[in-house]
C-alpha positions as CSV (number, residue, x, y, z in Angstrom):
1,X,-16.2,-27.4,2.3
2,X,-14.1,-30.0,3.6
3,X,-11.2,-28.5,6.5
4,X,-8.0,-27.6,5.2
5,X,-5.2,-24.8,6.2
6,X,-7.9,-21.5,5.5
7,X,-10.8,-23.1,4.0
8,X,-13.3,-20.0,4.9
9,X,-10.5,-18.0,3.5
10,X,-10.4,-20.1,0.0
11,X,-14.3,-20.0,-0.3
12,X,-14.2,-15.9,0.1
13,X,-11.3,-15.7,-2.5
14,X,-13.5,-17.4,-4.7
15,X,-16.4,-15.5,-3.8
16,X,-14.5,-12.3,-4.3
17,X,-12.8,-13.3,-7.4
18,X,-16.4,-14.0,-8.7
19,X,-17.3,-11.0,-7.9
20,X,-14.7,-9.2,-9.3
21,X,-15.1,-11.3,-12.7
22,X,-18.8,-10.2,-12.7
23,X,-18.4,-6.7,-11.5
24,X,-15.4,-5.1,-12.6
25,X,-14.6,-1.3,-11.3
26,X,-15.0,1.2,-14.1
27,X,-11.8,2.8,-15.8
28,X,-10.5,6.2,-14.6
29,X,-9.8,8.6,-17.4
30,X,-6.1,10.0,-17.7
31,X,-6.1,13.4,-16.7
32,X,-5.3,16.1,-19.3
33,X,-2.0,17.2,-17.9
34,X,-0.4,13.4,-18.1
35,X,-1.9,10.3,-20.2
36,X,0.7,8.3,-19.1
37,X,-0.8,5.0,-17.3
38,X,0.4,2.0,-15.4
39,X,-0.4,-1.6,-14.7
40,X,0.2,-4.1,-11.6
41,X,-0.9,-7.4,-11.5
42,X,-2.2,-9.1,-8.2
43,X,-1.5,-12.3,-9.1
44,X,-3.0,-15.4,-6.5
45,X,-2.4,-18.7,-6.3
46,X,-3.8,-21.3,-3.9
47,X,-1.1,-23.4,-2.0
48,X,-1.3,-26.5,-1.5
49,X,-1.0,-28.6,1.8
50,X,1.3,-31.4,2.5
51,X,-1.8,-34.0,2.8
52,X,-3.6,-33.2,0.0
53,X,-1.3,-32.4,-2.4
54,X,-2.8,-32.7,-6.1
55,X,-1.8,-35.2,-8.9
56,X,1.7,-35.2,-10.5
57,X,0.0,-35.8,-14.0
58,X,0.0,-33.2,-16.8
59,X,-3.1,-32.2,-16.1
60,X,-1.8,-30.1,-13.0
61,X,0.2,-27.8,-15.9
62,X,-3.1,-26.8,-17.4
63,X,-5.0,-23.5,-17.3
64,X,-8.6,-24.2,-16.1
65,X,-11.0,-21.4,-17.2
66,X,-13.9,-21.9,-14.8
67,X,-13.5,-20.3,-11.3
68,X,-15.9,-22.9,-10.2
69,X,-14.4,-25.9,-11.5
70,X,-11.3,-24.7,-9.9
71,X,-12.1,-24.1,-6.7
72,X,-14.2,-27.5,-6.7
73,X,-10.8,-29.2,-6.6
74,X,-10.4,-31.4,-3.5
75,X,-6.7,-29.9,-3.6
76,X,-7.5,-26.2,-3.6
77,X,-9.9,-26.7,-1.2
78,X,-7.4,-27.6,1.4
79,X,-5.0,-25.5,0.0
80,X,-4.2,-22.0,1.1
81,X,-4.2,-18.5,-0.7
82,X,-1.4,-16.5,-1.4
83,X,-0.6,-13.4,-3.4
84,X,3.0,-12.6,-5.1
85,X,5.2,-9.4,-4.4
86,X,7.9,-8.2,-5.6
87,X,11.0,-6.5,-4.0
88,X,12.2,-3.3,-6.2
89,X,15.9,-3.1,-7.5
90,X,17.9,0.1,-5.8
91,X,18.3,2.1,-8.5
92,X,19.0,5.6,-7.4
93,X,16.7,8.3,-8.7
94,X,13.7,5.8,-8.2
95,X,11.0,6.8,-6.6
96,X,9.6,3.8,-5.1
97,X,13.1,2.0,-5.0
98,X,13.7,-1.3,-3.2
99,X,10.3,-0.9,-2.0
100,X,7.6,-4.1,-1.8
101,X,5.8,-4.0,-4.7
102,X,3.5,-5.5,-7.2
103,X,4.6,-6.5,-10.9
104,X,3.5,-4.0,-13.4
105,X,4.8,-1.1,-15.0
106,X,3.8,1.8,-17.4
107,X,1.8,0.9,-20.5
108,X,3.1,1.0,-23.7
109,X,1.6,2.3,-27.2
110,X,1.5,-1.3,-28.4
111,X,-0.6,-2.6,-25.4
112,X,-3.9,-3.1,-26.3
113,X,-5.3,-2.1,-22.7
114,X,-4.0,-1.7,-19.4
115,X,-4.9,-5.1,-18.8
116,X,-2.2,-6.4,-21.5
117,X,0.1,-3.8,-19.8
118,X,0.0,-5.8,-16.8
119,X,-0.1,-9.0,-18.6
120,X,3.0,-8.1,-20.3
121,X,5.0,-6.8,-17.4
122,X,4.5,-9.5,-15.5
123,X,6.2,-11.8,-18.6
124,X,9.0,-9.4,-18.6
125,X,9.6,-9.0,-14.5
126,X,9.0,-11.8,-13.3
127,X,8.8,-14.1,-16.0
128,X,4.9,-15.5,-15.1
129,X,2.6,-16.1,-18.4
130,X,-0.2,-14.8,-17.1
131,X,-2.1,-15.8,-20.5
132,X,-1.1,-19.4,-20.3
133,X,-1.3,-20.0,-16.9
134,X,-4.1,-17.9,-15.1
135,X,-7.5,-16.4,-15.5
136,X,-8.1,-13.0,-15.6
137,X,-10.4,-12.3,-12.7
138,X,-11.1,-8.3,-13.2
139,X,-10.2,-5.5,-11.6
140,X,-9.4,-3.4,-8.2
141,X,-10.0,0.4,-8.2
142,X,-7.7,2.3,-10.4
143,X,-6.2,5.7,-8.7
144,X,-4.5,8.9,-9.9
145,X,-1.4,8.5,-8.1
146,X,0.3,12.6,-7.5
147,X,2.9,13.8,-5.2
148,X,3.5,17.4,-4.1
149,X,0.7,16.4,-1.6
150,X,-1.7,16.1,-4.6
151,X,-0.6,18.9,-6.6
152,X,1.5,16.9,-9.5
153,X,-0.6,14.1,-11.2
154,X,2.0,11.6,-11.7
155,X,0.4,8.4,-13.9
156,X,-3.2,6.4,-13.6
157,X,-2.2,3.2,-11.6
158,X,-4.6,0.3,-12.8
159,X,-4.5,-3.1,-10.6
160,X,-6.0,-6.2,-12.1
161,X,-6.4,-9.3,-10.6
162,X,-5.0,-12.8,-12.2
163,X,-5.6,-16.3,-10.3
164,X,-3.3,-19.5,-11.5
165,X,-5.3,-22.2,-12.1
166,X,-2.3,-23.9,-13.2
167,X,-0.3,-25.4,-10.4
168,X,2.6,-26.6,-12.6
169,X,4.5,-23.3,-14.1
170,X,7.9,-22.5,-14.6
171,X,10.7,-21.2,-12.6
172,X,10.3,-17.6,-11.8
173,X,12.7,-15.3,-14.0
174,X,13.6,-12.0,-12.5
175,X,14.3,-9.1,-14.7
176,X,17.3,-8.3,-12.9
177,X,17.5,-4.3,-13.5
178,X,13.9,-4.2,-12.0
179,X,13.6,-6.7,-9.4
180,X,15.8,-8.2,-6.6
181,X,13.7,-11.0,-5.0
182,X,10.0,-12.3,-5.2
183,X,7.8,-13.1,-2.4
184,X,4.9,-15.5,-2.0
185,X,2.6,-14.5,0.6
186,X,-0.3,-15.9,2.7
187,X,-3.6,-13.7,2.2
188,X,-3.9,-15.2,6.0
189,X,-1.1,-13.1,7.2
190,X,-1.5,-10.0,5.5
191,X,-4.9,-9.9,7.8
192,X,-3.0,-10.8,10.4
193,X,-3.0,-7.8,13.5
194,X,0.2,-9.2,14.4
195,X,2.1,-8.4,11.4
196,X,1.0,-4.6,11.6
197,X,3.3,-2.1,11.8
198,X,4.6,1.4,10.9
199,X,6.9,2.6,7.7
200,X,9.3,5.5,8.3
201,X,9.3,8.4,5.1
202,X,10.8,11.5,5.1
203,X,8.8,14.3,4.0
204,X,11.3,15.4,1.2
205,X,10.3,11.8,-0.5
206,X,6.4,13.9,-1.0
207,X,7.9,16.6,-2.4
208,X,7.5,16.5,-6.9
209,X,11.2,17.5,-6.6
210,X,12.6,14.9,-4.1
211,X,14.8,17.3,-1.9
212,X,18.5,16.5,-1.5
213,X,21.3,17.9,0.7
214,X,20.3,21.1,2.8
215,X,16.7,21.3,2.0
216,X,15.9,17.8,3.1
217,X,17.7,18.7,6.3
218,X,16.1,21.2,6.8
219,X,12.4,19.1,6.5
220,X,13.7,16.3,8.8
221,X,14.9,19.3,11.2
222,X,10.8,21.1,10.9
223,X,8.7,17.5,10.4
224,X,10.4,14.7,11.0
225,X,9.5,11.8,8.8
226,X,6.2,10.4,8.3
227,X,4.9,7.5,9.7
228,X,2.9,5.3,7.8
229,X,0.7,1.8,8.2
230,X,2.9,-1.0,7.1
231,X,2.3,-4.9,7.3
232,X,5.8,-6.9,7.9
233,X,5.6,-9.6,5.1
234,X,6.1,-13.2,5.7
235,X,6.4,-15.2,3.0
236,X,6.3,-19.3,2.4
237,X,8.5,-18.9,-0.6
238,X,11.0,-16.2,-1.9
239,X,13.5,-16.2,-4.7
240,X,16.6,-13.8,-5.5
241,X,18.2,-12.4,-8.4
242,X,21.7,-12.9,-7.8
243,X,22.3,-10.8,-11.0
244,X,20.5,-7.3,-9.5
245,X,23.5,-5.0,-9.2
246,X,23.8,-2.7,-5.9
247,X,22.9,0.7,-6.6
248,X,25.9,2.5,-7.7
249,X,28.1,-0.5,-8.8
250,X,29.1,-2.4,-11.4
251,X,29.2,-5.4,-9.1
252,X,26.8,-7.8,-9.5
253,X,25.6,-8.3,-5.6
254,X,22.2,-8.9,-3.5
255,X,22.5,-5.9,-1.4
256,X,19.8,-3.9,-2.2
257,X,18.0,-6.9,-0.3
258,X,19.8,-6.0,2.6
259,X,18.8,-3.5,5.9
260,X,21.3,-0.7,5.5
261,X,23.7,-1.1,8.3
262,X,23.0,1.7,11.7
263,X,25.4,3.3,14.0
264,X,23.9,1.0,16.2
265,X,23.9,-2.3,13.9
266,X,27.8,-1.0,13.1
267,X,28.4,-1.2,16.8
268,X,26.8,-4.5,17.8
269,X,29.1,-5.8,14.8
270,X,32.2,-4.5,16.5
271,X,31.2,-6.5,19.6
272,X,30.6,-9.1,18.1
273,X,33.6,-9.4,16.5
274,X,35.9,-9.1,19.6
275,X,33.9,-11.6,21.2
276,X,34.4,-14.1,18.3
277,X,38.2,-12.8,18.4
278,X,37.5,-11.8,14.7
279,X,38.4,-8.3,14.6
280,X,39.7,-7.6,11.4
281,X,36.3,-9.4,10.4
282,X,38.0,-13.0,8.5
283,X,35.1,-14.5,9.3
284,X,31.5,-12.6,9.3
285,X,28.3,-14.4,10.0
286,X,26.0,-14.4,6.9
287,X,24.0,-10.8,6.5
288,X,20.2,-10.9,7.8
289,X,17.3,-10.3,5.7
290,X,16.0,-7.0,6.0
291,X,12.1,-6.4,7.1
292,X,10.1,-6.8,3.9
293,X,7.6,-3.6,4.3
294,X,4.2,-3.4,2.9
295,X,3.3,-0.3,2.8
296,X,2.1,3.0,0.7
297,X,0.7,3.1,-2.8
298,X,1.5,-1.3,-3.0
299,X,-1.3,-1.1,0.8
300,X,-3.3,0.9,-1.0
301,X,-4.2,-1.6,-3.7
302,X,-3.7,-5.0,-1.3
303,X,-6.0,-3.3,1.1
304,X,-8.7,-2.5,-1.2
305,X,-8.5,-6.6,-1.7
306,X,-8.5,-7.7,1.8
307,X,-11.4,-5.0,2.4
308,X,-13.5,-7.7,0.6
309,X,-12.7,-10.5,3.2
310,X,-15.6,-11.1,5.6
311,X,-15.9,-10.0,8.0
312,X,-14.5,-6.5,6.4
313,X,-12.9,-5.7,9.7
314,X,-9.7,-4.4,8.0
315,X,-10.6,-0.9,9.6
316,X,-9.4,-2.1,12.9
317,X,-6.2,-3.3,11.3
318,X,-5.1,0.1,10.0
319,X,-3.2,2.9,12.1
320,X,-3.4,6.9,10.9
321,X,-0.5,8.5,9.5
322,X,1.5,11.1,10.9
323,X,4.8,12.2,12.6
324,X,7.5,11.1,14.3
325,X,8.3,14.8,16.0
326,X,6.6,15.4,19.2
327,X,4.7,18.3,18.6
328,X,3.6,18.0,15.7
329,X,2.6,14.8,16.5
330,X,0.6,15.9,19.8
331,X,-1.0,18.3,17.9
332,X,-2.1,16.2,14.7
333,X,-3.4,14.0,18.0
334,X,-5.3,16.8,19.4
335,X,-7.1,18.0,16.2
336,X,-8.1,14.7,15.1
337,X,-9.4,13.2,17.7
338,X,-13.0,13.5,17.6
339,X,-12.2,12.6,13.7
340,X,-11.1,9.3,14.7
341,X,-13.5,8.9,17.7
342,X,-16.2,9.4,15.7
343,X,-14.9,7.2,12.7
344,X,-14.1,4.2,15.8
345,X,-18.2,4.7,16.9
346,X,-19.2,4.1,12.9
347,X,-16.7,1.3,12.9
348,X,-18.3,-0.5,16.0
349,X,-21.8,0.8,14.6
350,X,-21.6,-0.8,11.1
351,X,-22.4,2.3,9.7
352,X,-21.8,2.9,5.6
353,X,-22.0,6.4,5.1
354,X,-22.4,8.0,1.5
355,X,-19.3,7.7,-0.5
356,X,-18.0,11.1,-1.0
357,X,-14.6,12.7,-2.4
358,X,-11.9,12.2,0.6
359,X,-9.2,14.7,1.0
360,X,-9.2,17.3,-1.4
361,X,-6.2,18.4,-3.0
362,X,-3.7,16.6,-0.8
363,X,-5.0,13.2,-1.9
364,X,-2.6,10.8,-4.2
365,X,-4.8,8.2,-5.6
366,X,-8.6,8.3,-7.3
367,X,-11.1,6.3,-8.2
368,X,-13.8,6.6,-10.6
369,X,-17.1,4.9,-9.2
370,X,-21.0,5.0,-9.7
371,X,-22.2,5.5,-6.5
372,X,-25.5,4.5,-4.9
373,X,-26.9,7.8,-3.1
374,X,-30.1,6.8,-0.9
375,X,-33.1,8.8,-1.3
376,X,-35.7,9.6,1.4
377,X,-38.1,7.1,0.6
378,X,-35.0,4.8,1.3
379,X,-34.8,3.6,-2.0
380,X,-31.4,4.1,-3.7
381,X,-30.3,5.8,-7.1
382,X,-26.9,5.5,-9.1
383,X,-25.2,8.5,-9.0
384,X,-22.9,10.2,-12.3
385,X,-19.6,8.5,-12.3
386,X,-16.6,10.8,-10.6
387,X,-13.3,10.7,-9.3
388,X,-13.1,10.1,-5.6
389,X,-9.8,11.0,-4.1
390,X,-8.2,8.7,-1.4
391,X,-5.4,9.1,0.7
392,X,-2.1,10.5,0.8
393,X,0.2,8.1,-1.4
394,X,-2.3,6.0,-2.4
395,X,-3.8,4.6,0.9
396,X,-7.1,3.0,0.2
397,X,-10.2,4.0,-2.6
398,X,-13.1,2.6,-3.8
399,X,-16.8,0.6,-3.5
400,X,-16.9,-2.4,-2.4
401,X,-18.1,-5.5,-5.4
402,X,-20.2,-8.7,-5.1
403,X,-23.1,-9.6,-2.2
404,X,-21.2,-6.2,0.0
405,X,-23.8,-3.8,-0.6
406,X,-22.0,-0.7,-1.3
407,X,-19.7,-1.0,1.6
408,X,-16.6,1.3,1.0
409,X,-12.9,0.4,1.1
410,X,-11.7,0.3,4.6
411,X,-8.8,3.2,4.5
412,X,-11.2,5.2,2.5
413,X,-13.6,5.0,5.1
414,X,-11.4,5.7,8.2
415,X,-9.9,9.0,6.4
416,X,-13.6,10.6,5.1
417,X,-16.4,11.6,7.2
418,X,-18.6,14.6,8.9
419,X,-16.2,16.5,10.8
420,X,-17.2,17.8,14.6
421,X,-17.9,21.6,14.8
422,X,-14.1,22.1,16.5
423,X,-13.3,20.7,13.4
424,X,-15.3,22.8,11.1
425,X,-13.8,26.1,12.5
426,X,-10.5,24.8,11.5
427,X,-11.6,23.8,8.1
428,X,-14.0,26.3,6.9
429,X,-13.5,25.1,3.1
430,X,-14.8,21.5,3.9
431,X,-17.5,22.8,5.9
432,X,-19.5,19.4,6.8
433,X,-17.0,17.4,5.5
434,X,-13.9,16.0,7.1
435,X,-10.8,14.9,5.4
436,X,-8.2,13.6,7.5
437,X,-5.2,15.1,5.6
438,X,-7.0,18.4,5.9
439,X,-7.4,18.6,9.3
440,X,-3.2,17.2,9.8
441,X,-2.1,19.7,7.2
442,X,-3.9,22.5,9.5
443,X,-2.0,20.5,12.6
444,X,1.4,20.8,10.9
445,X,0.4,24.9,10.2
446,X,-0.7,25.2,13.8
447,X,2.5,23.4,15.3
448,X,4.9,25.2,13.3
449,X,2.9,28.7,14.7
450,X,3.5,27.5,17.9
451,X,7.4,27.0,17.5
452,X,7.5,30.2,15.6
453,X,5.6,32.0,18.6
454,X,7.2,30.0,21.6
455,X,10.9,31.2,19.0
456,X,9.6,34.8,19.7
457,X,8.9,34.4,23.4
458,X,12.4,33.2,24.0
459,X,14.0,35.9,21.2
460,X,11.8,38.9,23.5
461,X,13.0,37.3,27.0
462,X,16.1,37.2,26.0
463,X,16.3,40.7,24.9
464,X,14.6,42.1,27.7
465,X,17.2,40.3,30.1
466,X,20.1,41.4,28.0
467,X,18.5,45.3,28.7
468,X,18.5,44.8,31.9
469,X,21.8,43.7,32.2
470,X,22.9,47.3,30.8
């Protein structure tokens, strides 16, 4: 392949998107306490560079069908990949709003699959015909996505994968009431370490009944909020609905796009505007764009993609969840540690252990996979198809597809694994098995023991220097 902007990174998209084509993931089955399903669609395009820009004729507006005679183009193969996001309306109520998203949305009886969910809800968000314009190139893991830490099955989430072969299309039109802006995206820099970071959640945002007022006080005041991998977008190309209303507002405005304004950001602005002897604020610079945040159930499904990327090192890209209060934080550290020693050593090792269910009941997201269990003659067998649970909120699931052999996703494999015996006397249920969430979820019970018995300490000192006062 001739050079170009990524070209090792257009020949793996290829690959992959072969692979994909070929090998498609099974479908999960909806649980019996909710049928209700959704769709996303992971929708990539190859950009093209300034000095080999391809031919203004018609022919640029057509859909190719062939991955092969696609990616053969002089054109792409300088080009550069890039996937499309979506940044979520504030609507209030919402769970997931103004986050970084994918387009989809919740299938409807007249869909013929979840594919033409996602099809059709990309036509109606973001105004892309997927049909006319791009090829359907399979599917990524679908996942049960709960909250309640696991306990509430909330839909089945079903990503599929669409690549336009078409470089002429039309404008992007936003559905105003569902989406504020759009984002085009370099696969290049989502694998970048550089653009790594961490997403702040409170814990009442887990919860199936999203605590309000005193009660989600009182869980910032005990936990803290959750801290989460993230990947700090940058895009090459973003568009705005100036018609997306700001959450509780008849105005039409664009600031749900906006960072919501700190004590701190409040203050710089006040000092800023009596150094530009512009007090009464006549005339305010033009508001920033917030960070655009990655993160959560939308990681989940992007990850499970750029797990497929040679040389699969997305492991190394990914940071552990947990809290932002000390303590509970220094003990999550303390308890998982060998965990994530152990899981560093396989990392630098290669290893692929045997995919097994993840995290128990706290998991939100599952896959359904046939998994290859090796036998002792080392020889390999396909095993029943069954759910395996990944991740709180959705973090990483699945096999791997294509020439991979079996590798699992990366998030997947960082939060599943043979525990150390400290381990196993904390988690007697698990046994040999270590989940990552259950081994935090014992941290948070054994910090919270340890405030309640340092409470006590205090409460009995106290009394016994108030007796001897008397």
């Amino acid at each position: 392949m001739a050079n170009g902007i990524a070209p090792e990174l257009v020949k793996h998209t290829h690959n992959i998107l072969q692979g994909l084509t070929a090998s498609p993931y099974p479908d999960l089955p909806s649980p019996e306490s909710t049928k209700r399903r959704a769709s996303v669609a992971f929708i990539i395009r190859i950009k093209p560079s300034y000095s080999h820009w391809p031919s203004s004729s018609s022919d640029t507006a057509t859909k190719l069908d062939d991955l092969n005679e696609y990616f053969a183009q002089d054109w792409v193969q300088h080009g550069e990949p890039e996937a499309l996001f979506i940044k979520r309306a504030a609507r209030k109520g919402d769970k997931w709003t103004s986050h970084i998203a994918l387009p989809g949305g919740k299938r409807d009886p007249e869909d013929a699959d979840d594919q033409a969910a996602a099809v059709r809800e990309a036509w109606e968000e973001v105004g892309v015909d997927l049909e006319k314009y791009a090829i359907p190139c399979g599917n990524l893991p679908q996942r049960l996505v709960t909250t309640h830490w696991g306990k509430k099955p909330l839909m089945v989430l079903c990503p599929y994968v669409f690549l336009l072969t078409a470089h002429q299309i039309p404008p992007l039109k936003l559905q105003p009431t569902e989406v504020a802006a759009t984002h085009w995206v370099p696969l290049r820099s989502l694998l970048s370490p550089t653009q790594r970071t961490v997403a702040f959640e409170d814990m009442s945002s887990r919860l199936a009944n999203q605590e309000t007022g005193v009660k989600k006080w009182m869980l910032g005041m005990i936990l803290g909020k959750m801290m989460f991998a993230a990947i700090d977008l940058l895009p090459t190309e973003s568009l705005h609905s100036a018609e997306t209303p700001a959450p509780d507002s008849a105005v039409q405005l664009q600031d749900n796009r906006r960072a919501r304004p700190t004590m701190s950001s409040r203050l710089s602005a006040l000092a800023s505007r009596v150094y530009r002897s512009d007090v009464f604020d006549q005339f305010p610079p033009p508001p920033k764009e917030g960070p655009l945040l990655l993160w959560g159930l939308t990681l989940g499904v992007v990850s499970d993609f750029l797990d497929l990327i040679p040389p699969h090192d997305a492991l190394t890209l990914w940071t552990y969840p947990t809290f932002t209060t000390l303590d509970v934080r220094l003990v999550v550290w303390l308890m998982t540690y060998r965990f994530k020693d152990r899981k560093r050593a396989e990392l630098q090792a290669g290893t692929a252990l045997m995919h097994k269910p993840a995290f128990g009941a706290v998991s939100e997201s599952m896959a359904s996979s046939a998994v290859m269990v090796p036998k002792p003659d080392g020889s390999e067998t396909p095993n029943a198809a069954r759910p395996d649970e990944t991740g709180l909120h959705g973090l990483g699931t699945g096999s791997m597809v294509g020439d991979t052999k079996g590798r699992k996703a990366a998030v997947a494999t960082m939060l599943e694994g043979y525990v150390e015996w400290i381990a196993s006397l904390l988690l007697p249920e698990v046994a040999d098995r270590g989940r990552y969430y259950d081994i935090v979820r014992r941290a948070v019970a054994v910090a919270l023991a340890g405030r309640a018995g340092l409470l006590a300490v205090l409460v009995v000192v106290m009394w016994r220097r108030s007796r001897g006062r008397r």
